[in-house]
N, CA, C and O atoms as a GROMACS GRO file, in nm:
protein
  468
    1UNK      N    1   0.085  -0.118   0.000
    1UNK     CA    2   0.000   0.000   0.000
    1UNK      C    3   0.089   0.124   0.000
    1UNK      O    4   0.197   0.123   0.058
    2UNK      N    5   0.040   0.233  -0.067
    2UNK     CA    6   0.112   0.358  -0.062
    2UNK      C    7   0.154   0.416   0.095
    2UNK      O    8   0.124   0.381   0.209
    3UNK      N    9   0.240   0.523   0.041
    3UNK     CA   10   0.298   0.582   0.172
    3UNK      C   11   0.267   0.724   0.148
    3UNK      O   12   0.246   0.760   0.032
    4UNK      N   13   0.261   0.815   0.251
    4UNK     CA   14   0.201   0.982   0.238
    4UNK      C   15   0.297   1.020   0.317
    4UNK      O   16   0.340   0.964   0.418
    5UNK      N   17   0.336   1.144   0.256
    5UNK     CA   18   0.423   1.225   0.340
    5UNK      C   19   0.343   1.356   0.369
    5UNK      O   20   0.307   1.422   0.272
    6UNK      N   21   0.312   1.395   0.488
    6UNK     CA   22   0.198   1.520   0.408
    6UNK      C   23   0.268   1.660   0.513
    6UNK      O   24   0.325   1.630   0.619
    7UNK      N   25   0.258   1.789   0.476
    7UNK     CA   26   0.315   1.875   0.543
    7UNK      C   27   0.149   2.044   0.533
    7UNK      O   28   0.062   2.077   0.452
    8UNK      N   29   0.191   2.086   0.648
    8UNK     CA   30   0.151   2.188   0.617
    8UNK      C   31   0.249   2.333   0.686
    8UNK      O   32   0.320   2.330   0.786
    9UNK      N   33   0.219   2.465   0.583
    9UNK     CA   34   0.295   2.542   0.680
    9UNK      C   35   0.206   2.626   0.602
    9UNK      O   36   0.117   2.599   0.521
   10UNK      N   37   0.282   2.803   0.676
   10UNK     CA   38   0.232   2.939   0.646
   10UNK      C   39   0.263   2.964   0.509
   10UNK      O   40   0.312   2.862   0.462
   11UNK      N   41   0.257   3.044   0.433
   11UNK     CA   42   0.330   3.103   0.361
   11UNK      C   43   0.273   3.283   0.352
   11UNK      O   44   0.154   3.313   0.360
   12UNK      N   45   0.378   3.378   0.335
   12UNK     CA   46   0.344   3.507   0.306
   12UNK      C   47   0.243   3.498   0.173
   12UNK      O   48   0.289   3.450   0.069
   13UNK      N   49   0.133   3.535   0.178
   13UNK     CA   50   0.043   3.572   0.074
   13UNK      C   51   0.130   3.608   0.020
   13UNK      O   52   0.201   3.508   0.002
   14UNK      N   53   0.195   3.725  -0.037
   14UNK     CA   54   0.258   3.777  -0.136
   14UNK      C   55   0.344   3.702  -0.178
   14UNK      O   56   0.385   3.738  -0.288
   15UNK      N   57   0.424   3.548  -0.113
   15UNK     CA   58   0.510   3.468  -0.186
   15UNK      C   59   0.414   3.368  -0.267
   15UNK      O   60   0.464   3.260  -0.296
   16UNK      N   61   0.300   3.388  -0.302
   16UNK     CA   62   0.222   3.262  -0.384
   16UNK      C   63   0.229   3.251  -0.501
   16UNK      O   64   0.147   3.176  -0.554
   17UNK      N   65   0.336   3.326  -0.592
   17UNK     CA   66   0.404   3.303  -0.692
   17UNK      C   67   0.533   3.230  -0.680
   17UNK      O   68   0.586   3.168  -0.772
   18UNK      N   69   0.577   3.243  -0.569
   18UNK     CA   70   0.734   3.201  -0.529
   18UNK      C   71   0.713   3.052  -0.476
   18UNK      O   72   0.799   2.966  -0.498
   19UNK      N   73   0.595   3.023  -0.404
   19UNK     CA   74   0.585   2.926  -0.346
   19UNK      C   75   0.546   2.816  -0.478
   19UNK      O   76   0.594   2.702  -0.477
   20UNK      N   77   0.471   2.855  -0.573
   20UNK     CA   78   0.412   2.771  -0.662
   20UNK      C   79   0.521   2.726  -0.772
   20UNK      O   80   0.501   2.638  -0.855
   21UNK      N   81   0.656   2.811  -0.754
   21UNK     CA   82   0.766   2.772  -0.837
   21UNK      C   83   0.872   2.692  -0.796
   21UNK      O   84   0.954   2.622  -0.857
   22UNK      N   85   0.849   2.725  -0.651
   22UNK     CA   86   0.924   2.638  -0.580
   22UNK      C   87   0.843   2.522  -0.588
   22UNK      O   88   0.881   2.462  -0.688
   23UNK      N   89   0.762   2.466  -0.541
   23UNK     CA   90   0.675   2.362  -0.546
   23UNK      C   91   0.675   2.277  -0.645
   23UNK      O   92   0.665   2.154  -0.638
   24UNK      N   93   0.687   2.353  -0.752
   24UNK     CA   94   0.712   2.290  -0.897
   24UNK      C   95   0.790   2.254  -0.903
   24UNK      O   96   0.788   2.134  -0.931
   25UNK      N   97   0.903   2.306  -0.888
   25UNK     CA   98   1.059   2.242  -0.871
   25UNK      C   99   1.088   2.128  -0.811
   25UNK      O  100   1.155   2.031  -0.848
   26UNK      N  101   1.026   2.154  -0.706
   26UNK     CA  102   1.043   2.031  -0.583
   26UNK      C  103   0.995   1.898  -0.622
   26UNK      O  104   1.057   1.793  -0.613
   27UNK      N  105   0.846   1.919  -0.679
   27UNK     CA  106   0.710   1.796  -0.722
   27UNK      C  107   0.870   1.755  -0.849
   27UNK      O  108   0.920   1.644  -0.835
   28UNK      N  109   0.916   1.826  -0.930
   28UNK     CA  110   0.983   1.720  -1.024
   28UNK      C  111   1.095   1.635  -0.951
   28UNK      O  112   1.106   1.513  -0.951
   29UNK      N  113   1.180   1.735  -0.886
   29UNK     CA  114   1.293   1.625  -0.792
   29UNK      C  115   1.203   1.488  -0.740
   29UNK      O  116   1.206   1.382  -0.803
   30UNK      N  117   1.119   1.508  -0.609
   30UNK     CA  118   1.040   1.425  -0.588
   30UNK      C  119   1.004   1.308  -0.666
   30UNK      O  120   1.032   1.194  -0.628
   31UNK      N  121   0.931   1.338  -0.797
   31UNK     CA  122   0.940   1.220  -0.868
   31UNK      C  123   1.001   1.156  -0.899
   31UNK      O  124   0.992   1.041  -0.857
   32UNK      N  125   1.110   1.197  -1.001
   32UNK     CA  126   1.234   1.213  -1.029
   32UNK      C  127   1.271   1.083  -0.912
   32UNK      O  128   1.294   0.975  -0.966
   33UNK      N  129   1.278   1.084  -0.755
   33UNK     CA  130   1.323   0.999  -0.680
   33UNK      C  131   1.225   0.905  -0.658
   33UNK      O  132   1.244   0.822  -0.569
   34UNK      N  133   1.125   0.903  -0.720
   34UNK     CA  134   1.025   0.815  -0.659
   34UNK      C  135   0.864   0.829  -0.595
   34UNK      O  136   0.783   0.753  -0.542
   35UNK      N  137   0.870   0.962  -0.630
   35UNK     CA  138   0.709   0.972  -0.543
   35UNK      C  139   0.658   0.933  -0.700
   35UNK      O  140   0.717   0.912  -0.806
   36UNK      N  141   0.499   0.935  -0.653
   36UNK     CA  142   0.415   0.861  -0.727
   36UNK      C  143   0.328   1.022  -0.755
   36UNK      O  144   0.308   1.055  -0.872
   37UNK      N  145   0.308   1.059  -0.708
   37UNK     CA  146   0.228   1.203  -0.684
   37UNK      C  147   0.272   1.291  -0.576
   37UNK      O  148   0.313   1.256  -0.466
   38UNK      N  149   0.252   1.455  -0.638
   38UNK     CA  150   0.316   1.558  -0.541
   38UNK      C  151   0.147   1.630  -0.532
   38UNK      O  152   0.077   1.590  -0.625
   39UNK      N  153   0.090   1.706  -0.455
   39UNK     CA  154  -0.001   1.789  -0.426
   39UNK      C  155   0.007   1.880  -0.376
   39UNK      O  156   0.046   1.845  -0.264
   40UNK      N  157  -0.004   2.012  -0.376
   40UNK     CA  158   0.016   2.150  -0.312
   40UNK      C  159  -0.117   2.219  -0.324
   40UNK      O  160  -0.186   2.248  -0.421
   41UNK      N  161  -0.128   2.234  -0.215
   41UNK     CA  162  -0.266   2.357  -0.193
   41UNK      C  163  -0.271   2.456  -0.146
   41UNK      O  164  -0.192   2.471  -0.053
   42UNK      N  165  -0.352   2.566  -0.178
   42UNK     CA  166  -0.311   2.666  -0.138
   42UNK      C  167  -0.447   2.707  -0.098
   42UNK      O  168  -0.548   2.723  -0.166
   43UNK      N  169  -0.419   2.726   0.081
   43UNK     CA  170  -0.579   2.745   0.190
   43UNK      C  171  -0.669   2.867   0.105
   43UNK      O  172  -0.624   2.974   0.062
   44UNK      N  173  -0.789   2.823   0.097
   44UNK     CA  174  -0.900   2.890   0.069
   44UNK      C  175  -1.010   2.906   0.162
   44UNK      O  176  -1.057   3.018   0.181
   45UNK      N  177  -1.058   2.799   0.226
   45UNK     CA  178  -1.099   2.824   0.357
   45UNK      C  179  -1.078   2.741   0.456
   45UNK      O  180  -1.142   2.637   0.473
   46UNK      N  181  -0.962   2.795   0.546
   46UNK     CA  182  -0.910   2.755   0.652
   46UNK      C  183  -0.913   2.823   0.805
   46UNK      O  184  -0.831   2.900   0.855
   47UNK      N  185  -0.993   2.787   0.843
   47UNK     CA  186  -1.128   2.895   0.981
   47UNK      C  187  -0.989   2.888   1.060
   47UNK      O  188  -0.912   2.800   1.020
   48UNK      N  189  -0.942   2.973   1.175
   48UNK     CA  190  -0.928   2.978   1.306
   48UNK      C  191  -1.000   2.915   1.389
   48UNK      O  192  -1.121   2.918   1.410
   49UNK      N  193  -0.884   2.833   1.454
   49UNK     CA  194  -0.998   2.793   1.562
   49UNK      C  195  -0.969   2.847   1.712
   49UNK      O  196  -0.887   2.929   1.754
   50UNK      N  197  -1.071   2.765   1.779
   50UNK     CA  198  -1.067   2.805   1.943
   50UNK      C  199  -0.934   2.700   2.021
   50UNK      O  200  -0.839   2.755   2.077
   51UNK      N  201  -0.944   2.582   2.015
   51UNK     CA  202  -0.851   2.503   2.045
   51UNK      C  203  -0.736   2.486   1.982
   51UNK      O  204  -0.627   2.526   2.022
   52UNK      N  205  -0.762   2.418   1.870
   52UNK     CA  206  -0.648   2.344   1.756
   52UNK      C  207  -0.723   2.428   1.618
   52UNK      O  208  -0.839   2.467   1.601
   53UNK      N  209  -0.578   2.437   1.515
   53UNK     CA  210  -0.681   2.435   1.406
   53UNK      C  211  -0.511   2.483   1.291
   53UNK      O  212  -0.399   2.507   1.336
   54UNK      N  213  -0.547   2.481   1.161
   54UNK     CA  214  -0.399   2.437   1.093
   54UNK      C  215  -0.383   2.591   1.103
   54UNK      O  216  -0.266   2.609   1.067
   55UNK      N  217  -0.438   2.715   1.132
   55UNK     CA  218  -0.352   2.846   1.163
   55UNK      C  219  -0.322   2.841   1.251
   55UNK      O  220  -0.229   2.920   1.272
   56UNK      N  221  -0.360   2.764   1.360
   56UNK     CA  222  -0.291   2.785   1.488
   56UNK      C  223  -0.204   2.709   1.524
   56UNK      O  224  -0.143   2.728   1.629
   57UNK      N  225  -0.170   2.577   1.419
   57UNK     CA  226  -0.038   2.497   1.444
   57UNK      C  227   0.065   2.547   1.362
   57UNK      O  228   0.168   2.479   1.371
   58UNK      N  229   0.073   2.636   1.290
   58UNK     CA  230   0.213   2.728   1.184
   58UNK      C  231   0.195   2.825   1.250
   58UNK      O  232   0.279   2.897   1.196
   59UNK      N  233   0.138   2.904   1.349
   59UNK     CA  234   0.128   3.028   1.418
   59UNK      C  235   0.081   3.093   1.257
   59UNK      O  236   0.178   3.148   1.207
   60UNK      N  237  -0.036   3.098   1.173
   60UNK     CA  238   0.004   3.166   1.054
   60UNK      C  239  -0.024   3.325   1.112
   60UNK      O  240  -0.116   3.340   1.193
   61UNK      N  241   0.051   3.432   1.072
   61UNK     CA  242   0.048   3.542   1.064
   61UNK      C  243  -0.089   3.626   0.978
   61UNK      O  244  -0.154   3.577   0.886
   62UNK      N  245  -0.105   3.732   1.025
   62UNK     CA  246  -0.232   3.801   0.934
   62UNK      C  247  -0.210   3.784   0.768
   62UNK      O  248  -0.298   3.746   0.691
   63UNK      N  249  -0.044   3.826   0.720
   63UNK     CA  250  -0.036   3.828   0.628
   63UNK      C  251  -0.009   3.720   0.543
   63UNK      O  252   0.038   3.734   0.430
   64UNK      N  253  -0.044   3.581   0.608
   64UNK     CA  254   0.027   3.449   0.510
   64UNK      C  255  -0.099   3.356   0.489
   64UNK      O  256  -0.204   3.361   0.553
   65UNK      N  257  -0.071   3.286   0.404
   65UNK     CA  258  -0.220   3.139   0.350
   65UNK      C  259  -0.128   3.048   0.421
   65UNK      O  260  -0.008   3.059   0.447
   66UNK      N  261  -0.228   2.941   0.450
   66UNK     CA  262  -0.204   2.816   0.518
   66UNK      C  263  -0.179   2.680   0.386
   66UNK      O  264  -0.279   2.628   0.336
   67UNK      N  265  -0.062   2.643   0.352
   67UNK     CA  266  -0.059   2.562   0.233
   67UNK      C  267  -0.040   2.422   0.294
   67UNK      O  268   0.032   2.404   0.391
   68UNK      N  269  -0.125   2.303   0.219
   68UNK     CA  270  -0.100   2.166   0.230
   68UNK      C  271  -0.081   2.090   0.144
   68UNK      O  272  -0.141   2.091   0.036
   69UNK      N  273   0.010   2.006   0.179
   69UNK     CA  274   0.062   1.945   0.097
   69UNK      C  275   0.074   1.783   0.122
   69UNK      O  276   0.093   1.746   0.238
   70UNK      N  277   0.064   1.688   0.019
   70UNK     CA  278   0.108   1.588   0.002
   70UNK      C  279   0.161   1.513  -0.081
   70UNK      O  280   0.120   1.530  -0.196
   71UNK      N  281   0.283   1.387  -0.057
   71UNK     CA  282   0.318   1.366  -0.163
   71UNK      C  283   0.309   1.142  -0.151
   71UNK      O  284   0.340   1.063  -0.062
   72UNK      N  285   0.272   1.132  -0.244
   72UNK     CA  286   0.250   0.957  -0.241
   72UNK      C  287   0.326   0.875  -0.313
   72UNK      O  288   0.340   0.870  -0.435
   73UNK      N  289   0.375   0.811  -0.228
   73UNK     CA  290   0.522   0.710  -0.219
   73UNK      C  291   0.445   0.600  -0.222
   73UNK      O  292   0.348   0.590  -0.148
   74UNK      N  293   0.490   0.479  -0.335
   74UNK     CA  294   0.467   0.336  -0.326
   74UNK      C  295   0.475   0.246  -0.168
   74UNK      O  296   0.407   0.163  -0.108
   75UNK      N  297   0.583   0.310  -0.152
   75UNK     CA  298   0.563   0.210  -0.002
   75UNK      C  299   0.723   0.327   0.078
   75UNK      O  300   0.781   0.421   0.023
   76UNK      N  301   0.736   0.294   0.152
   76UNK     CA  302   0.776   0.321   0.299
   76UNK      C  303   0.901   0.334   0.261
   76UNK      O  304   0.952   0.447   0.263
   77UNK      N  305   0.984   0.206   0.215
   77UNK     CA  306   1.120   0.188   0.182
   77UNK      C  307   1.184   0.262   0.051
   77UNK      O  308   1.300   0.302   0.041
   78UNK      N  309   1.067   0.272  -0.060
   78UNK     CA  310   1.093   0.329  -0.166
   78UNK      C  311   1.067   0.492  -0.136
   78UNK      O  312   1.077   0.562  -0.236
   79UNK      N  313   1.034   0.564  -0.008
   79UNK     CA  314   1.001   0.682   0.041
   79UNK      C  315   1.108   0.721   0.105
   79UNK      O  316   1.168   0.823   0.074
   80UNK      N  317   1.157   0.618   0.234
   80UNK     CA  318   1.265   0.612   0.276
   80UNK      C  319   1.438   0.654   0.159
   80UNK      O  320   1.509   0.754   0.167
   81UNK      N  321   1.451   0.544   0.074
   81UNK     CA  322   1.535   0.609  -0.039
   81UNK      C  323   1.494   0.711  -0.086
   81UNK      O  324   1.564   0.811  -0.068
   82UNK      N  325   1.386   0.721  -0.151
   82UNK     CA  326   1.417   0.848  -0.208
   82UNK      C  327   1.420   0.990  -0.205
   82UNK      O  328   1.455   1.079  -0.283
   83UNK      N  329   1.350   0.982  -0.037
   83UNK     CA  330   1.394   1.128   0.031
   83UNK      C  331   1.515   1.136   0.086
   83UNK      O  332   1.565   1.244   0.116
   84UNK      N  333   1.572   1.027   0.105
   84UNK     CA  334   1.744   1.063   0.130
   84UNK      C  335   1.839   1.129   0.022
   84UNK      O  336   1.952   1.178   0.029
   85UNK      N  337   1.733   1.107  -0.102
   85UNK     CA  338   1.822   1.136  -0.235
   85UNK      C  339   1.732   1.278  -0.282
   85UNK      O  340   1.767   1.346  -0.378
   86UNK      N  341   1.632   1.304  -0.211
   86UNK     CA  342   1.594   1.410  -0.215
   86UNK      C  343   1.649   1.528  -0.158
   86UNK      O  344   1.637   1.638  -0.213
   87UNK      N  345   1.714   1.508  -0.038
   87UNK     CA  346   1.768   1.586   0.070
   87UNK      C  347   1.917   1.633   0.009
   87UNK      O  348   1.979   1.739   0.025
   88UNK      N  349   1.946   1.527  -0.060
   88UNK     CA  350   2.160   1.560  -0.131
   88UNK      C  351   2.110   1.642  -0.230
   88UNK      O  352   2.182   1.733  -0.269
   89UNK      N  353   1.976   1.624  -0.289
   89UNK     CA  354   1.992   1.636  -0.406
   89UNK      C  355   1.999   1.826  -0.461
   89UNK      O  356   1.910   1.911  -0.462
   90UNK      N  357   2.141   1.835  -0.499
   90UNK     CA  358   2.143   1.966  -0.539
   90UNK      C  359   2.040   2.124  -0.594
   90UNK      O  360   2.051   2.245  -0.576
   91UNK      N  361   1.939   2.029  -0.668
   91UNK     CA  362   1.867   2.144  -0.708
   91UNK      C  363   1.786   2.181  -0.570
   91UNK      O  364   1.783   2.304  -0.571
   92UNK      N  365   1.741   2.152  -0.492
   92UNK     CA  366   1.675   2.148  -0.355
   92UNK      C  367   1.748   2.271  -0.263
   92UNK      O  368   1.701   2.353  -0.184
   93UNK      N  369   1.888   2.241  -0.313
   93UNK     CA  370   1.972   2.271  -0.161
   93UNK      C  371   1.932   2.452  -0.143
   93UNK      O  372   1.926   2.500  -0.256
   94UNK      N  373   1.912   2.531  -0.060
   94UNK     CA  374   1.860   2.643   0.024
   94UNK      C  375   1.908   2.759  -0.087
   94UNK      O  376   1.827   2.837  -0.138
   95UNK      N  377   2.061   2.760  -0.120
   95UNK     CA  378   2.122   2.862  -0.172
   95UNK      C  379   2.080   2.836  -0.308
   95UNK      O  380   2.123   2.930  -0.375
   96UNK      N  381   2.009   2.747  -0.389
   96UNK     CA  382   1.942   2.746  -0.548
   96UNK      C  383   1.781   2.755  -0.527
   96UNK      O  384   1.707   2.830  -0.591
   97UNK      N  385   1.740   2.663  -0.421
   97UNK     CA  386   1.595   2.680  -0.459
   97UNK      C  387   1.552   2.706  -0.315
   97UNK      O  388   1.509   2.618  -0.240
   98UNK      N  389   1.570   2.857  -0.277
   98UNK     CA  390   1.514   2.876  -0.143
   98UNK      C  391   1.387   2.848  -0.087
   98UNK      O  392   1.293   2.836  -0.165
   99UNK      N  393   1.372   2.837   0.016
   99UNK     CA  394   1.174   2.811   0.053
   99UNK      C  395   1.109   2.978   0.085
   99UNK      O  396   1.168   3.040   0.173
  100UNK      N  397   1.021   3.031   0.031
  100UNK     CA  398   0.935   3.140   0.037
  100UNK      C  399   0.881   3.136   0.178
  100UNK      O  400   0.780   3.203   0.197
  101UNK      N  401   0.913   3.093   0.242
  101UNK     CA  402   0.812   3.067   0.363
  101UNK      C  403   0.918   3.056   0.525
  101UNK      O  404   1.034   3.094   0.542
  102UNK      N  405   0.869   3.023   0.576
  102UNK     CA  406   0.950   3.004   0.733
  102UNK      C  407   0.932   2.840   0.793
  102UNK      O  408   0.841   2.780   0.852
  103UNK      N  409   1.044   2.810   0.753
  103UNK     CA  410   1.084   2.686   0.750
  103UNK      C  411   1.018   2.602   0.884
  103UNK      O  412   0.943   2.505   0.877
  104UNK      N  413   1.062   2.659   0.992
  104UNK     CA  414   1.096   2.648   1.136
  104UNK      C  415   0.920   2.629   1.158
  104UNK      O  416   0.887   2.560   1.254
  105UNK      N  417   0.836   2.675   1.093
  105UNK     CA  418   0.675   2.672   1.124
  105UNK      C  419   0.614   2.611   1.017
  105UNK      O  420   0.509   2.645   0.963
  106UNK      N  421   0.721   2.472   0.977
  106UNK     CA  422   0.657   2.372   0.853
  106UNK      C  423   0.591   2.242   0.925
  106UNK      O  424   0.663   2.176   1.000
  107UNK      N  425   0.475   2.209   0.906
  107UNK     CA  426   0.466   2.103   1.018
  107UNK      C  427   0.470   1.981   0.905
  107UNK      O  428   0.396   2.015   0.812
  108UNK      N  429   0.548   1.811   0.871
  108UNK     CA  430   0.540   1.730   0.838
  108UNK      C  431   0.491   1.573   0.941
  108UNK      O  432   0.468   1.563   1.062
  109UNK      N  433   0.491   1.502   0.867
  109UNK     CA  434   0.490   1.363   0.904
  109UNK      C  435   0.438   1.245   0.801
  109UNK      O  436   0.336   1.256   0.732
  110UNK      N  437   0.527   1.128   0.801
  110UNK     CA  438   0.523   1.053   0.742
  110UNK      C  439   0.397   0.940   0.753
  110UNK      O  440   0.412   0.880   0.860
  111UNK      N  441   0.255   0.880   0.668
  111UNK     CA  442   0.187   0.791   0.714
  111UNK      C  443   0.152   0.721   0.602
  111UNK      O  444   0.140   0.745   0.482
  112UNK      N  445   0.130   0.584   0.710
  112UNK     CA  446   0.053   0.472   0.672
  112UNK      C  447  -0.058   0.504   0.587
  112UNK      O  448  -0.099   0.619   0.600
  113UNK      N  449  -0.131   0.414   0.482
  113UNK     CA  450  -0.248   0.435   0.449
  113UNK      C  451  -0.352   0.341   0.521
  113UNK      O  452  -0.349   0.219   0.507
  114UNK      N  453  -0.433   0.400   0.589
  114UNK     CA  454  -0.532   0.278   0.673
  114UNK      C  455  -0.632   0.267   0.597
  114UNK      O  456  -0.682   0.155   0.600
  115UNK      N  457  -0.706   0.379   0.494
  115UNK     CA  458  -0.824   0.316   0.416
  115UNK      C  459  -0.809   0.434   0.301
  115UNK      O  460  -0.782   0.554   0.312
  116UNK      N  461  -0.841   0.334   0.164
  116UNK     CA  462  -0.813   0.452   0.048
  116UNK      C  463  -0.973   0.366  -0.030
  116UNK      O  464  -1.000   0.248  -0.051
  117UNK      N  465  -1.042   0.483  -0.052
  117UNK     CA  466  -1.155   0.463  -0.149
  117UNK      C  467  -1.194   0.500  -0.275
  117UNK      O  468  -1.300   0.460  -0.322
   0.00000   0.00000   0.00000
């Protein structure tokens, strides 16, 4: 069964040209190593909440969209490689393809698929 890597963070509204080129960039490396599919979204309606809620886990700022993302890996091991070869991999590295956004308030995690319909 597939594997999901899924992330969400802030981004400055005004980088949503920067973010969508970066993204692009990235979705080809990604494949390129092995994902099966890249997805990027960009929040349209994403409420505040009272408790929990995805602006209040990136702290997003007045001025930024809440973007999510996922990307789908055959399985675990073939995710495992090829984000290690994602991470060396030069076009990625900070000083060519910087991130538009604030790194430090990116939230990821790697999952299982328990039910796909």
């Amino acid at each position: 069964m597939n594997y999901i890597d899924g992330f969400v963070a802030a981004v400055p509204t005004a980088n949503r040209d920067a973010y969508r080129e970066h993204a692009a960039a990235a979705a080809q490396v990604f494949k390129e190593h092995g994902a099966l599919k890249v997805v990027e979204c960009w929040g349209d309606d994403v409420p505040d909440g009272k408790v929990t809620s995805f602006p209040m886990a990136v702290q997003r700022k007045a001025d930024e969209t809440v973007v999510f993302a996922w990307i789908v890996w055959p399985s675990k091991s073939v995710r495992d490689a090829g984000m290690a070869k994602v991470m060396a991999d030069p076009r990625l590295q900070p000083d060519v393809n910087p991130m538009p956004f604030d790194g430090k308030r990116l939230i990821y995690g790697g999952f299982e698929v328990l039910v796909e319909a």
